[in-house]
PyMOL Python script that loads the backbone (N, CA, C, O; Angstrom):
from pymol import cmd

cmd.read_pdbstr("""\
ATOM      1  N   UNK A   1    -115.274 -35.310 115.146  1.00  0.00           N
ATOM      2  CA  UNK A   1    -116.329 -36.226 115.498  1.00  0.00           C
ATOM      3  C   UNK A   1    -115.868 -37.036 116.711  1.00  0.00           C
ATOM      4  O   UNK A   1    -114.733 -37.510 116.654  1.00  0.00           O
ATOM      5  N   UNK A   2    -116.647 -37.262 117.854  1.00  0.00           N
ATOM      6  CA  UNK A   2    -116.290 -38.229 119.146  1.00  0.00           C
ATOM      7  C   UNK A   2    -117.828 -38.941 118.676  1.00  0.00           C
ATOM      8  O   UNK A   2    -118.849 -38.597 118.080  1.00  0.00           O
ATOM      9  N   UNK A   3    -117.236 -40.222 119.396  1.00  0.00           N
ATOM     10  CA  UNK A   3    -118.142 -41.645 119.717  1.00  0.00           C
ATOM     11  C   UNK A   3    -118.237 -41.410 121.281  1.00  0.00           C
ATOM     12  O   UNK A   3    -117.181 -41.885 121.697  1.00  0.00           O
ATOM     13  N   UNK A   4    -118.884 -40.970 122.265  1.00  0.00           N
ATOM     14  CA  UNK A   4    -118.625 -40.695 123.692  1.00  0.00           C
ATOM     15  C   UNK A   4    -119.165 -42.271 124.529  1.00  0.00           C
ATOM     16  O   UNK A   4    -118.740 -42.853 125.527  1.00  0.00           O
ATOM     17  N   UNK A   5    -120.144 -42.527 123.682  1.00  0.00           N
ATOM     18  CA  UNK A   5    -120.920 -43.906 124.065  1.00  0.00           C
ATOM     19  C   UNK A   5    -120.201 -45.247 124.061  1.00  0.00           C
ATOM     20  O   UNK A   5    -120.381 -46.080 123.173  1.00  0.00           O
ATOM     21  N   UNK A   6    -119.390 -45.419 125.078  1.00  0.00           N
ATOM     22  CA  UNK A   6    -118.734 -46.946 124.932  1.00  0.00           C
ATOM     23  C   UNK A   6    -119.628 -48.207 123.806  1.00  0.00           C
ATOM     24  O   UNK A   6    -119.184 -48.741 122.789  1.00  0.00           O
ATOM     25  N   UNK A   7    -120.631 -48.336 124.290  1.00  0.00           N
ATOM     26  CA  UNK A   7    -120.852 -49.407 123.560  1.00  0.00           C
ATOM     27  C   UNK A   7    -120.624 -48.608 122.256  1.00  0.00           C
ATOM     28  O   UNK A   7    -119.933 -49.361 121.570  1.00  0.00           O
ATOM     29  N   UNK A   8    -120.736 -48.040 121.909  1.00  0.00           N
ATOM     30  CA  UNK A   8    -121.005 -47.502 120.242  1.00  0.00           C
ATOM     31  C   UNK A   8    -119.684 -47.937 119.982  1.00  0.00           C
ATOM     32  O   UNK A   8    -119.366 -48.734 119.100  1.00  0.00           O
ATOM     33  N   UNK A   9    -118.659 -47.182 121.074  1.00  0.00           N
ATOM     34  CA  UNK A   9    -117.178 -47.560 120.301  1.00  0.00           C
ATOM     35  C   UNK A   9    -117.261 -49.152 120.220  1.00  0.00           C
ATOM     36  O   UNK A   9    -116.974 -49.567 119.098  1.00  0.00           O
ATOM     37  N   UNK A  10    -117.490 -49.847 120.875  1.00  0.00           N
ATOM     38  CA  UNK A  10    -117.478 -51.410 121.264  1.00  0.00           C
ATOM     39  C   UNK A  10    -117.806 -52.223 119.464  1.00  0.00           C
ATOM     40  O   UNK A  10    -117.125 -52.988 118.782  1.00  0.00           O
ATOM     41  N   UNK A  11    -119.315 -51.499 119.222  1.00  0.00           N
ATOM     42  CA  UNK A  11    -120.040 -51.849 117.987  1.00  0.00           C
ATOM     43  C   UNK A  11    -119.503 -51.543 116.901  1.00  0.00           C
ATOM     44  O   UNK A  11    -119.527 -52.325 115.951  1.00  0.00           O
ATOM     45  N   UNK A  12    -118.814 -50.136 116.828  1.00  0.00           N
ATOM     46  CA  UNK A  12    -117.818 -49.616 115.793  1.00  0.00           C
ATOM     47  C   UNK A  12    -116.377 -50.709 115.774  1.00  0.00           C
ATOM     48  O   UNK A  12    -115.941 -51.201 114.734  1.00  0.00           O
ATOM     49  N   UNK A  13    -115.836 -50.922 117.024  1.00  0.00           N
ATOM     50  CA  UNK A  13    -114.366 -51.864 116.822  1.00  0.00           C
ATOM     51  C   UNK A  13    -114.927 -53.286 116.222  1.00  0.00           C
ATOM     52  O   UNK A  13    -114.232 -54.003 115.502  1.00  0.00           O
ATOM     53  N   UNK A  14    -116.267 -53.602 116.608  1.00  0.00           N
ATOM     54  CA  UNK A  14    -116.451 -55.237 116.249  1.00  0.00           C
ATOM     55  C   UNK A  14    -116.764 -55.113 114.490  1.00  0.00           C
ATOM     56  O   UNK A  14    -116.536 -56.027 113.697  1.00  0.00           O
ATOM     57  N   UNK A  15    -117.320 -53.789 114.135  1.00  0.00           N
ATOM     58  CA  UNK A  15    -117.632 -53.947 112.622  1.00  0.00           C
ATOM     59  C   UNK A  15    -116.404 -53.813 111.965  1.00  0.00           C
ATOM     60  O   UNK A  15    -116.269 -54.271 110.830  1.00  0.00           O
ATOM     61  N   UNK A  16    -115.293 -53.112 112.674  1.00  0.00           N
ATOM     62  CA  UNK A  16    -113.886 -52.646 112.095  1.00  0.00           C
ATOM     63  C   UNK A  16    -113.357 -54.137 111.985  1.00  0.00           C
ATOM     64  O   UNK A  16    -113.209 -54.567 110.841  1.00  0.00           O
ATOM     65  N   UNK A  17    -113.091 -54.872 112.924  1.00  0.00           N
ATOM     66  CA  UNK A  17    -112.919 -55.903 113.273  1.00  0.00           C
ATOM     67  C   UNK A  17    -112.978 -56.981 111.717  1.00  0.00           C
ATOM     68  O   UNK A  17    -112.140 -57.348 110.893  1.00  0.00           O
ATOM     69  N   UNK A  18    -114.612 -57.212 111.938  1.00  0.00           N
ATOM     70  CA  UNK A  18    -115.063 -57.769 110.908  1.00  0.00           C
ATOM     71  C   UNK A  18    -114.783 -57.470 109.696  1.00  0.00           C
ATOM     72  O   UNK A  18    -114.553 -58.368 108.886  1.00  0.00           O
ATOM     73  N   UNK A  19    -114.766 -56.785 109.512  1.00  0.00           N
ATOM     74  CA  UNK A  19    -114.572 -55.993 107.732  1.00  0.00           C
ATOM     75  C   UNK A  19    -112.758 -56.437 107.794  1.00  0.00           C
ATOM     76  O   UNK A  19    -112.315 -57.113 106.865  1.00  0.00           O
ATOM     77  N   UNK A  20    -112.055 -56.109 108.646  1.00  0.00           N
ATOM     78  CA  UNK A  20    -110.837 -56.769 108.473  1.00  0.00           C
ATOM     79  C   UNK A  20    -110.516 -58.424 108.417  1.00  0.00           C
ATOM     80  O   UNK A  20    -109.550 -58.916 107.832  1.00  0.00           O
ATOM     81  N   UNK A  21    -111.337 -59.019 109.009  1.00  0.00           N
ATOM     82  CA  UNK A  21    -111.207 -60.142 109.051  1.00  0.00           C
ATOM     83  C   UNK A  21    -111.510 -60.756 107.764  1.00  0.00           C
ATOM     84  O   UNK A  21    -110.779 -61.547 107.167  1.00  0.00           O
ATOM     85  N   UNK A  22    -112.675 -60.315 107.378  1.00  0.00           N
ATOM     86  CA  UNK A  22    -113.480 -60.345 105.583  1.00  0.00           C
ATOM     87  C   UNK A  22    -111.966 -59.887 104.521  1.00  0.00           C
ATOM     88  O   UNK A  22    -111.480 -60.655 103.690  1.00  0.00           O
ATOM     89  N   UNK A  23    -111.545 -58.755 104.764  1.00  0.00           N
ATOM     90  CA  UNK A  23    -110.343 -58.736 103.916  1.00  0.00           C
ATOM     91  C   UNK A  23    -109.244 -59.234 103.926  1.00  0.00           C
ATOM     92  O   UNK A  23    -108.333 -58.951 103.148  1.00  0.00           O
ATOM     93  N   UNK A  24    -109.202 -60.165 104.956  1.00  0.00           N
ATOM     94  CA  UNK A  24    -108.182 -61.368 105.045  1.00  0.00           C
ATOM     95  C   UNK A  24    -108.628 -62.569 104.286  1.00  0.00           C
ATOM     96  O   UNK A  24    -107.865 -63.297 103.651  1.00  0.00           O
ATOM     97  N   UNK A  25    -109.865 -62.723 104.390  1.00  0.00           N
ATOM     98  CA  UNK A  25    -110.293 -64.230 103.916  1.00  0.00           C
ATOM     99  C   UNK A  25    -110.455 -63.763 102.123  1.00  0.00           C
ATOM    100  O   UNK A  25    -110.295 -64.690 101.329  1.00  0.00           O
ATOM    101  N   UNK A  26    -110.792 -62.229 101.493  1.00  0.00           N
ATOM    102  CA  UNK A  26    -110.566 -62.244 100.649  1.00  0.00           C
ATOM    103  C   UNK A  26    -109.296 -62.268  99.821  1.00  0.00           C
ATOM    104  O   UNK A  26    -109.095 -62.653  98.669  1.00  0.00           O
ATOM    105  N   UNK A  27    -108.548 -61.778 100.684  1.00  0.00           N
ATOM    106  CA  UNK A  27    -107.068 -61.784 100.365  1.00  0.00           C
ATOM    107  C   UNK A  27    -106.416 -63.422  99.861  1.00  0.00           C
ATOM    108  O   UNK A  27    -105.890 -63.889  98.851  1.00  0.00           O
ATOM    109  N   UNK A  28    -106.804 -63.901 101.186  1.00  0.00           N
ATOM    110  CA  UNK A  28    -106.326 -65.451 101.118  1.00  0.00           C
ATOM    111  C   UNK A  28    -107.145 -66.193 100.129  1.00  0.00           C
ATOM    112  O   UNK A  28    -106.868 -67.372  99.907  1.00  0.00           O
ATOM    113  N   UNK A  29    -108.471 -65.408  99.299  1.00  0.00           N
ATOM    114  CA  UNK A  29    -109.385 -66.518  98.335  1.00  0.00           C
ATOM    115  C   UNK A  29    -108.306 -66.021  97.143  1.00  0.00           C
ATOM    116  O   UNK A  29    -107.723 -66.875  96.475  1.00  0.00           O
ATOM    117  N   UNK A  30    -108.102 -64.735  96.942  1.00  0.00           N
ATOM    118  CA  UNK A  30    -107.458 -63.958  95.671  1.00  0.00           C
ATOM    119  C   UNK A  30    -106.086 -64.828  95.479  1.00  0.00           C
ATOM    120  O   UNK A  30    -105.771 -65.260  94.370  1.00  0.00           O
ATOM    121  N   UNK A  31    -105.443 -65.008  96.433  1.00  0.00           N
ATOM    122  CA  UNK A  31    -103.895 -65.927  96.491  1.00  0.00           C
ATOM    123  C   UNK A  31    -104.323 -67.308  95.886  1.00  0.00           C
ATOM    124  O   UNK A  31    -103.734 -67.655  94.862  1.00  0.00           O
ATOM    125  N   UNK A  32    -105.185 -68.048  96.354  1.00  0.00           N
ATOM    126  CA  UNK A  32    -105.411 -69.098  96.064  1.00  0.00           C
ATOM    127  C   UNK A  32    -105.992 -69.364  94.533  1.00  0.00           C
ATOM    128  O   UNK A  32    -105.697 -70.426  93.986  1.00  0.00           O
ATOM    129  N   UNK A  33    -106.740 -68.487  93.913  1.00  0.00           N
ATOM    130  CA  UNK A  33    -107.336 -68.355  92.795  1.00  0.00           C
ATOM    131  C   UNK A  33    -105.963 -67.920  91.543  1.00  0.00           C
ATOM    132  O   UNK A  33    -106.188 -68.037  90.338  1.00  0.00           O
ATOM    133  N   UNK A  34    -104.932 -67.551  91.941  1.00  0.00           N
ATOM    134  CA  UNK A  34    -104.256 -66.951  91.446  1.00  0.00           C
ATOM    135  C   UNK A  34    -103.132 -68.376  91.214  1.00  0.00           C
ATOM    136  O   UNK A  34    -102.602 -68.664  90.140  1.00  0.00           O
ATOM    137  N   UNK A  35    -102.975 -69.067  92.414  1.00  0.00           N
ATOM    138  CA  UNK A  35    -101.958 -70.128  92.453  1.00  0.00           C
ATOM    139  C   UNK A  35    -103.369 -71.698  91.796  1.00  0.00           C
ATOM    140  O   UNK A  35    -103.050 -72.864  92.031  1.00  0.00           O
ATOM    141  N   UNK A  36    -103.947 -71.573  91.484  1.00  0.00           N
ATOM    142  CA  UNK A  36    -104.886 -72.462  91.036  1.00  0.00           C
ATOM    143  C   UNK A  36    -104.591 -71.974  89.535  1.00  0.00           C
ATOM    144  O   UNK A  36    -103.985 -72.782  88.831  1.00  0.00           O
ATOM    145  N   UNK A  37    -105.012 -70.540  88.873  1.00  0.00           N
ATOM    146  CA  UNK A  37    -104.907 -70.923  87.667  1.00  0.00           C
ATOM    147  C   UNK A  37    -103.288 -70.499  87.324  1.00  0.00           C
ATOM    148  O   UNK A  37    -103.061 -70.044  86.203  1.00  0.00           O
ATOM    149  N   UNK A  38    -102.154 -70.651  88.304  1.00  0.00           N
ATOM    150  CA  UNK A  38    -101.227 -70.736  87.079  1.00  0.00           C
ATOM    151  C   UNK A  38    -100.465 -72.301  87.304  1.00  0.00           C
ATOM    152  O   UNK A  38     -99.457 -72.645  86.685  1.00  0.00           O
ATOM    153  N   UNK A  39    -101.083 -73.034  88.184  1.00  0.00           N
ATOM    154  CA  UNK A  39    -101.132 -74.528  87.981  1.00  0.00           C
ATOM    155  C   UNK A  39    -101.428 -75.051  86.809  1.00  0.00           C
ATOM    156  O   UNK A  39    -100.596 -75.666  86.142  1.00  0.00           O
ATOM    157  N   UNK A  40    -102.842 -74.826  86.386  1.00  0.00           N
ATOM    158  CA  UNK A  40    -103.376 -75.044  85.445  1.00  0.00           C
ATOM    159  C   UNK A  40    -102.555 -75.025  84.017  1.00  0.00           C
ATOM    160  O   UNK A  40    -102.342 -75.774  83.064  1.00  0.00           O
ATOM    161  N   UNK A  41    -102.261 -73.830  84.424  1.00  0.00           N
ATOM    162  CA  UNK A  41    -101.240 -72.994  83.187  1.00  0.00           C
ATOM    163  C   UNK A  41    -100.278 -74.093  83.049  1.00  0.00           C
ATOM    164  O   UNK A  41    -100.091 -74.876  82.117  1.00  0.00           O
ATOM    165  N   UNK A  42     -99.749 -73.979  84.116  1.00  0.00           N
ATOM    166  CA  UNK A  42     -98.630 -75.027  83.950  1.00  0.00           C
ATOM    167  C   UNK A  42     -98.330 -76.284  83.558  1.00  0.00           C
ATOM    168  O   UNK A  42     -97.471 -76.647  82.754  1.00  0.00           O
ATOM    169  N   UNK A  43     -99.319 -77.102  84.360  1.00  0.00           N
ATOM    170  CA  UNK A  43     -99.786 -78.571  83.792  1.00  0.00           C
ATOM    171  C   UNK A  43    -100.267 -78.556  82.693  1.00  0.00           C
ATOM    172  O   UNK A  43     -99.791 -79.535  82.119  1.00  0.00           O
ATOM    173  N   UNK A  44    -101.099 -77.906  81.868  1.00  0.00           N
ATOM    174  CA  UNK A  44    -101.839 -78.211  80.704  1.00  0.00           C
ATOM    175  C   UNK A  44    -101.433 -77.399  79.937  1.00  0.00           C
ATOM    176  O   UNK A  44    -102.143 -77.291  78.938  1.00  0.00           O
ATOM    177  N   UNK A  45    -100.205 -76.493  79.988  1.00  0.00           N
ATOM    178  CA  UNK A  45     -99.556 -75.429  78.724  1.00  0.00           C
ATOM    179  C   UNK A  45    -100.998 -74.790  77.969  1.00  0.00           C
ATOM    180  O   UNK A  45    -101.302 -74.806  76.776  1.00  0.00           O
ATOM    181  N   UNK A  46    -101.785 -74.200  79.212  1.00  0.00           N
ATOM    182  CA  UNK A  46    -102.643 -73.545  78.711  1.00  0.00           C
ATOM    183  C   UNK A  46    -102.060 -71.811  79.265  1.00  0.00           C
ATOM    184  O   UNK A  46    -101.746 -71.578  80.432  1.00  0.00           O
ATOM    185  N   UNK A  47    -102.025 -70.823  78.206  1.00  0.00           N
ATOM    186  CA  UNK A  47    -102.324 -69.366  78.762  1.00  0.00           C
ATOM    187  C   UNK A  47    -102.818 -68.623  79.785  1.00  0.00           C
ATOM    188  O   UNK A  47    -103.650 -67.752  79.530  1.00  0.00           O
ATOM    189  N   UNK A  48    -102.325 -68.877  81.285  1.00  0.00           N
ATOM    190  CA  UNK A  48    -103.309 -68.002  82.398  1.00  0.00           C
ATOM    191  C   UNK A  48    -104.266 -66.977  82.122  1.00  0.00           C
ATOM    192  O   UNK A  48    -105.317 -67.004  82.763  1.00  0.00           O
ATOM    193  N   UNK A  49    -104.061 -65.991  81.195  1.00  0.00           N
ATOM    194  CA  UNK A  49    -105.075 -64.892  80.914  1.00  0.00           C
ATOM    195  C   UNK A  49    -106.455 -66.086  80.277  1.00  0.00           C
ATOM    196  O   UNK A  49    -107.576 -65.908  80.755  1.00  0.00           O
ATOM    197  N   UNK A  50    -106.250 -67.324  79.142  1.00  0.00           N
ATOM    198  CA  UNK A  50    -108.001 -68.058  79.111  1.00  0.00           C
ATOM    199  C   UNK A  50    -107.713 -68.816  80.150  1.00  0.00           C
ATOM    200  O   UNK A  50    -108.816 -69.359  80.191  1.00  0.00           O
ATOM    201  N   UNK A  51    -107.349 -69.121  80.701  1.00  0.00           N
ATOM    202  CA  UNK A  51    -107.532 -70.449  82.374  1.00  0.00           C
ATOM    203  C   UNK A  51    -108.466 -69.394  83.071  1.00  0.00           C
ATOM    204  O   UNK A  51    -109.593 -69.731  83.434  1.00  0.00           O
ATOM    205  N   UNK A  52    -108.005 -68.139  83.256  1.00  0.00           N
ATOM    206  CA  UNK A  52    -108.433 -67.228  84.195  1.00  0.00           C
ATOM    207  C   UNK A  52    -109.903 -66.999  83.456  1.00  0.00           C
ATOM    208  O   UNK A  52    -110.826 -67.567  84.039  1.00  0.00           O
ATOM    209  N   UNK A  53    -110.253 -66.277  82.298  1.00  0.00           N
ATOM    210  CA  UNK A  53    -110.980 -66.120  82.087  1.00  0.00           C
ATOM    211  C   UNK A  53    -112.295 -67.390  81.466  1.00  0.00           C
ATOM    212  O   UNK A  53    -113.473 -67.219  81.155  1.00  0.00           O
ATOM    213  N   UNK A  54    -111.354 -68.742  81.488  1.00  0.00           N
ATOM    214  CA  UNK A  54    -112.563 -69.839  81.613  1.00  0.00           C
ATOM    215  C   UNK A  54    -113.179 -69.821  82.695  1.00  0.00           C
ATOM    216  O   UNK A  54    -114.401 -69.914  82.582  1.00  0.00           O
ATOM    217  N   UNK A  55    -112.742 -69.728  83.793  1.00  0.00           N
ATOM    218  CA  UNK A  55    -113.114 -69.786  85.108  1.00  0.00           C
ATOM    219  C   UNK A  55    -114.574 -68.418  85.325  1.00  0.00           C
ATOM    220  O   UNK A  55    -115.721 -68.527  85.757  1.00  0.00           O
ATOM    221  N   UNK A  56    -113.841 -67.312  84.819  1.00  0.00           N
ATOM    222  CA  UNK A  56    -114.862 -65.952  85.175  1.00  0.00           C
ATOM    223  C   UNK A  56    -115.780 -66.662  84.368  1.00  0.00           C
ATOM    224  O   UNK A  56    -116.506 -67.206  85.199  1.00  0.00           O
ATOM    225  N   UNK A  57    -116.112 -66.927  83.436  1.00  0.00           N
ATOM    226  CA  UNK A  57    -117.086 -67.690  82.540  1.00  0.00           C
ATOM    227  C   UNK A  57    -118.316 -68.474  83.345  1.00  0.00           C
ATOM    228  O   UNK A  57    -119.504 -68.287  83.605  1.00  0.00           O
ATOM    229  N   UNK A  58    -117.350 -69.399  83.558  1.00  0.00           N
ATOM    230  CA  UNK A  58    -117.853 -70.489  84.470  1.00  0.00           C
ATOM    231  C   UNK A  58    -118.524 -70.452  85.183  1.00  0.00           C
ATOM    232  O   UNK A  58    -119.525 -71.164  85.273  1.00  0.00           O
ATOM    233  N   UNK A  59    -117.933 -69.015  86.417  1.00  0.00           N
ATOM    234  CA  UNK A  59    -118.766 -68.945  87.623  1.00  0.00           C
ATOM    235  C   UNK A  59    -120.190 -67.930  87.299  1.00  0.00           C
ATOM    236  O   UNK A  59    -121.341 -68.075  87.710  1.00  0.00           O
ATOM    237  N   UNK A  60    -119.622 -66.899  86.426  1.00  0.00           N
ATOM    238  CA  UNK A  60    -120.646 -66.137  85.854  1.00  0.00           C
ATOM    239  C   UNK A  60    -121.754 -66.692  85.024  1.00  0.00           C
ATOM    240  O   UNK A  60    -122.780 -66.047  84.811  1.00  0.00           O
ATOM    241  N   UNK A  61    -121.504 -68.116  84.470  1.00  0.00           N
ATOM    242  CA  UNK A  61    -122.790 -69.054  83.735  1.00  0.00           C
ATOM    243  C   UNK A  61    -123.276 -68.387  82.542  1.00  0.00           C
ATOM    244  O   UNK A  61    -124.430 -68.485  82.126  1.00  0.00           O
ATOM    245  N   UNK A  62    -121.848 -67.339  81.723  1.00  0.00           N
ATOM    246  CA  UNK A  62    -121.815 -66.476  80.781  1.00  0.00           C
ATOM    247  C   UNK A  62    -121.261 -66.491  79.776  1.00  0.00           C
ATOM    248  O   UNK A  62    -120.578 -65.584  79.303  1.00  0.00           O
ATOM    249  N   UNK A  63    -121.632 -68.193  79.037  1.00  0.00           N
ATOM    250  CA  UNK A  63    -120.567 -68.160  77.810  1.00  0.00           C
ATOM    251  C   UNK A  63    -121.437 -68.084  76.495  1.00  0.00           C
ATOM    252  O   UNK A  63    -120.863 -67.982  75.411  1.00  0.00           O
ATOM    253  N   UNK A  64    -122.777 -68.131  76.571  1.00  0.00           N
ATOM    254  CA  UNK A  64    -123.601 -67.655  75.496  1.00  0.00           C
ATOM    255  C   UNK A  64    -123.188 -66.257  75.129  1.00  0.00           C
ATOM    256  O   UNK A  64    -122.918 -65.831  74.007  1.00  0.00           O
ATOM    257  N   UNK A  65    -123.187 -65.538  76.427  1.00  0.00           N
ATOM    258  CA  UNK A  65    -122.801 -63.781  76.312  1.00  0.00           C
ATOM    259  C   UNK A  65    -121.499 -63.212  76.055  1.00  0.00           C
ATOM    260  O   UNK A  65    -121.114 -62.051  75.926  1.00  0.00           O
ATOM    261  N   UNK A  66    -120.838 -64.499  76.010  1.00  0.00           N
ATOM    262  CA  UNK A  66    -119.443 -64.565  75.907  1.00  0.00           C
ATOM    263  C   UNK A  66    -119.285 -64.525  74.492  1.00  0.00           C
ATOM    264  O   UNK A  66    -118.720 -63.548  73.999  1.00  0.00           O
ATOM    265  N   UNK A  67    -119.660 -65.352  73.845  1.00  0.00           N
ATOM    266  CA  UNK A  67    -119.709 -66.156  72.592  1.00  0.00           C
ATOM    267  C   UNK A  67    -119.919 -64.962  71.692  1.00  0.00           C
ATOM    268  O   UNK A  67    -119.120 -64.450  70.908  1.00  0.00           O
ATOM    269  N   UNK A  68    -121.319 -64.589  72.008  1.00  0.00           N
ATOM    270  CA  UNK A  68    -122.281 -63.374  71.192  1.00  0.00           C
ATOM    271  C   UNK A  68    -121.168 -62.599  71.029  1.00  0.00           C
ATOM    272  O   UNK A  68    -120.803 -62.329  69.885  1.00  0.00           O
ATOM    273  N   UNK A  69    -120.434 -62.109  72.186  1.00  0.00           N
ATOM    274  CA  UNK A  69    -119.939 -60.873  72.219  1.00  0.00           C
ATOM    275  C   UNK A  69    -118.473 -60.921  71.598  1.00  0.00           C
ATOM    276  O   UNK A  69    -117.926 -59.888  71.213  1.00  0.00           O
ATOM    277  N   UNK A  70    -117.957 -61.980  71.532  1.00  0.00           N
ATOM    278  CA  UNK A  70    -116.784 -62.739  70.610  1.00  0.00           C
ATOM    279  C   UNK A  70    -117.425 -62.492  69.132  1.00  0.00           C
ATOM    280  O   UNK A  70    -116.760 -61.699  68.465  1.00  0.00           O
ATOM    281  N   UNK A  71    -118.516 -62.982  68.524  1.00  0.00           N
ATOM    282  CA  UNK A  71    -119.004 -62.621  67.242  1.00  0.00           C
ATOM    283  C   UNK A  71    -119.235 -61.393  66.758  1.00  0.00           C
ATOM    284  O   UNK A  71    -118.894 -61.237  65.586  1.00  0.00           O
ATOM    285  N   UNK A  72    -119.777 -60.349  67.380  1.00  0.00           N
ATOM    286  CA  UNK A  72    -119.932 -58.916  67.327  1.00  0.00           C
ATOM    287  C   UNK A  72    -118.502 -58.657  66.943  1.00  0.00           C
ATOM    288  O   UNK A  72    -118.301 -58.194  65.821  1.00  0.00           O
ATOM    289  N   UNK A  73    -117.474 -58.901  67.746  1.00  0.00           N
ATOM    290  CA  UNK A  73    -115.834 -58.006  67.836  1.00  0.00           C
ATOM    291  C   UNK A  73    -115.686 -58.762  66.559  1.00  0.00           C
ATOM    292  O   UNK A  73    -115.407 -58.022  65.616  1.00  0.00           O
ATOM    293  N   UNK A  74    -115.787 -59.941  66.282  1.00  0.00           N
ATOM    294  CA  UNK A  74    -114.577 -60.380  64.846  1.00  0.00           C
ATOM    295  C   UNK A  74    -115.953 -59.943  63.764  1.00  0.00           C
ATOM    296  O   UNK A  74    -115.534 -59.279  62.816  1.00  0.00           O
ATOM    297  N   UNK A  75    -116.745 -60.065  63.739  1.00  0.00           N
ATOM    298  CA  UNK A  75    -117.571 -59.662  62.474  1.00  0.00           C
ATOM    299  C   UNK A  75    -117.140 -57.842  62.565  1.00  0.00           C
ATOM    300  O   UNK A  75    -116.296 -57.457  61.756  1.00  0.00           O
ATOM    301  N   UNK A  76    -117.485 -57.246  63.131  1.00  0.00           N
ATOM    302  CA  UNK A  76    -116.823 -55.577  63.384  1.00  0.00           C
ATOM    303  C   UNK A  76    -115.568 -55.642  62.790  1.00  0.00           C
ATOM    304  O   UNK A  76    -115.331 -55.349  61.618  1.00  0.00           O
ATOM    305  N   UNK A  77    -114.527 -56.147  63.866  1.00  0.00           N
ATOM    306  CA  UNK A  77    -113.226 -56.259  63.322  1.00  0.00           C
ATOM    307  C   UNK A  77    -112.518 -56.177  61.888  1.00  0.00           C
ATOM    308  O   UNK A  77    -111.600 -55.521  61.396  1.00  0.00           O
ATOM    309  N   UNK A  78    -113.667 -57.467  61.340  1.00  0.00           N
ATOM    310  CA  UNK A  78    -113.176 -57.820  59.969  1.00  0.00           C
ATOM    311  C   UNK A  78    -113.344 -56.565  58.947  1.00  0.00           C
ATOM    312  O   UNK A  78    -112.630 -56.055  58.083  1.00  0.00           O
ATOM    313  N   UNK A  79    -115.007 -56.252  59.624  1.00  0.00           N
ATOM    314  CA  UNK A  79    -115.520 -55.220  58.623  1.00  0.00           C
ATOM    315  C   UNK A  79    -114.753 -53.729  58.341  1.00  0.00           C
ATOM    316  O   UNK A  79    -114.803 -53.056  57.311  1.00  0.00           O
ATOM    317  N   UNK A  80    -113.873 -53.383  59.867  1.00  0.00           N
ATOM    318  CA  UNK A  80    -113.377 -52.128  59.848  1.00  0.00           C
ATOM    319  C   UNK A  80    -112.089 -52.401  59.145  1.00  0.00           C
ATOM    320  O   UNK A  80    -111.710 -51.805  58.137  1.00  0.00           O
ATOM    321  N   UNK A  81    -111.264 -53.634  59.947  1.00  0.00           N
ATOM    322  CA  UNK A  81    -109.902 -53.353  59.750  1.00  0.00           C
ATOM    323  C   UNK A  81    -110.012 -54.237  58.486  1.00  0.00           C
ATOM    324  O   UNK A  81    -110.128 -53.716  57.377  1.00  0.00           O
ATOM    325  N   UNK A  82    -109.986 -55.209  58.610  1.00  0.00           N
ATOM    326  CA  UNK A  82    -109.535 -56.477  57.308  1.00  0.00           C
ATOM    327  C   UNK A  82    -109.777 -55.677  55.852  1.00  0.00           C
ATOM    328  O   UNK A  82    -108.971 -55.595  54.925  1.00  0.00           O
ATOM    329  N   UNK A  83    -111.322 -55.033  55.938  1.00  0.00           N
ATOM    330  CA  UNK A  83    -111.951 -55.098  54.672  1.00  0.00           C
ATOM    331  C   UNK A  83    -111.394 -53.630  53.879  1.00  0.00           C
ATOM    332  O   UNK A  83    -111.403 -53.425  52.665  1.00  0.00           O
ATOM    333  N   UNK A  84    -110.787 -52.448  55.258  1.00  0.00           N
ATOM    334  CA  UNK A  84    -110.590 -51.440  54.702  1.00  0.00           C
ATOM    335  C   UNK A  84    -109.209 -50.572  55.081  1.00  0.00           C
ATOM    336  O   UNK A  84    -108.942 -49.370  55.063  1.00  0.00           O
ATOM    337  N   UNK A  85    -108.282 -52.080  55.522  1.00  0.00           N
ATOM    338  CA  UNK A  85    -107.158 -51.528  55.605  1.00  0.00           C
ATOM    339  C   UNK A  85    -106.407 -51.478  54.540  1.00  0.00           C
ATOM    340  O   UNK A  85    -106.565 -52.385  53.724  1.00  0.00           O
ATOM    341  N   UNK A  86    -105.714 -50.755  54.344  1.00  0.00           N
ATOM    342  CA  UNK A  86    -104.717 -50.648  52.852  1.00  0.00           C
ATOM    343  C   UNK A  86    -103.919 -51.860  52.621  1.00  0.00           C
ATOM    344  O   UNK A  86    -103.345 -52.467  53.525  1.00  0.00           O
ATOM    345  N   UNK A  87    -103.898 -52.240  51.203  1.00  0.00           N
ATOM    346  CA  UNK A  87    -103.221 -53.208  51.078  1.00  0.00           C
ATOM    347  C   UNK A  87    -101.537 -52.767  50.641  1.00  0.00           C
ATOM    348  O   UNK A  87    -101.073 -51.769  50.090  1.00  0.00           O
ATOM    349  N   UNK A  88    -100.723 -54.407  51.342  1.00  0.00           N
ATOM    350  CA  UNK A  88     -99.603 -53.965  51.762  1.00  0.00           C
ATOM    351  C   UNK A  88     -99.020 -53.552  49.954  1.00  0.00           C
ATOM    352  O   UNK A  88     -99.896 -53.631  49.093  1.00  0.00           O
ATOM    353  N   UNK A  89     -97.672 -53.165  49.528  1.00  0.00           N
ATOM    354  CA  UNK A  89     -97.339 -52.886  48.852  1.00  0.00           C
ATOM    355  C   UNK A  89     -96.537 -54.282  47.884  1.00  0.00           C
ATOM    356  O   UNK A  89     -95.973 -54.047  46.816  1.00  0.00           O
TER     357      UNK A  89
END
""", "prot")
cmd.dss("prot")
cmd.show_as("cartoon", "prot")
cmd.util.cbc("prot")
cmd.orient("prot")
């Protein structure tokens, strides 16, 4: 494949460009999100894996669906494992 059309190459380097520049600023949001919740962690002797996932919560405005879906697993849970695992000896 050739681009023979300068500007095209011009339009192609500025989108290359951009899309790199975008994966810098995501890079640098991911670092920061990462050093935010193990602050958290730290100061408040809370677990990074719920700091992290209070946050996905948060921004997602998904803790009803959260909740629900927390009740489904331990009502299941109980029913498969608790109720019909062998008892110990």
């Amino acid at each position: 494949m050739t681009i023979s059309n300068a500007a095209d190459r011009k339009k192609i380097l500025e989108a290359i460009t951009e899309v790199s520049n975008s994966m810098t600023r995501i890079s640098a949001e991911r670092d920061f999100i990462k050093d935010a919740v193990a602050d958290v962690s730290d100061r408040f002797q809370i677990p990074k894996k719920i700091v992290a996932k209070m946050a996905r919560v948060y921004h997602k405005q998904s803790f009803n669906a959260e909740s629900e879906q927390n009740e489904e697993f331990e009502s299941l849970y109980e029913e498969v494992v608790m109720l019909t695992a062998p008892t110990a000896p």
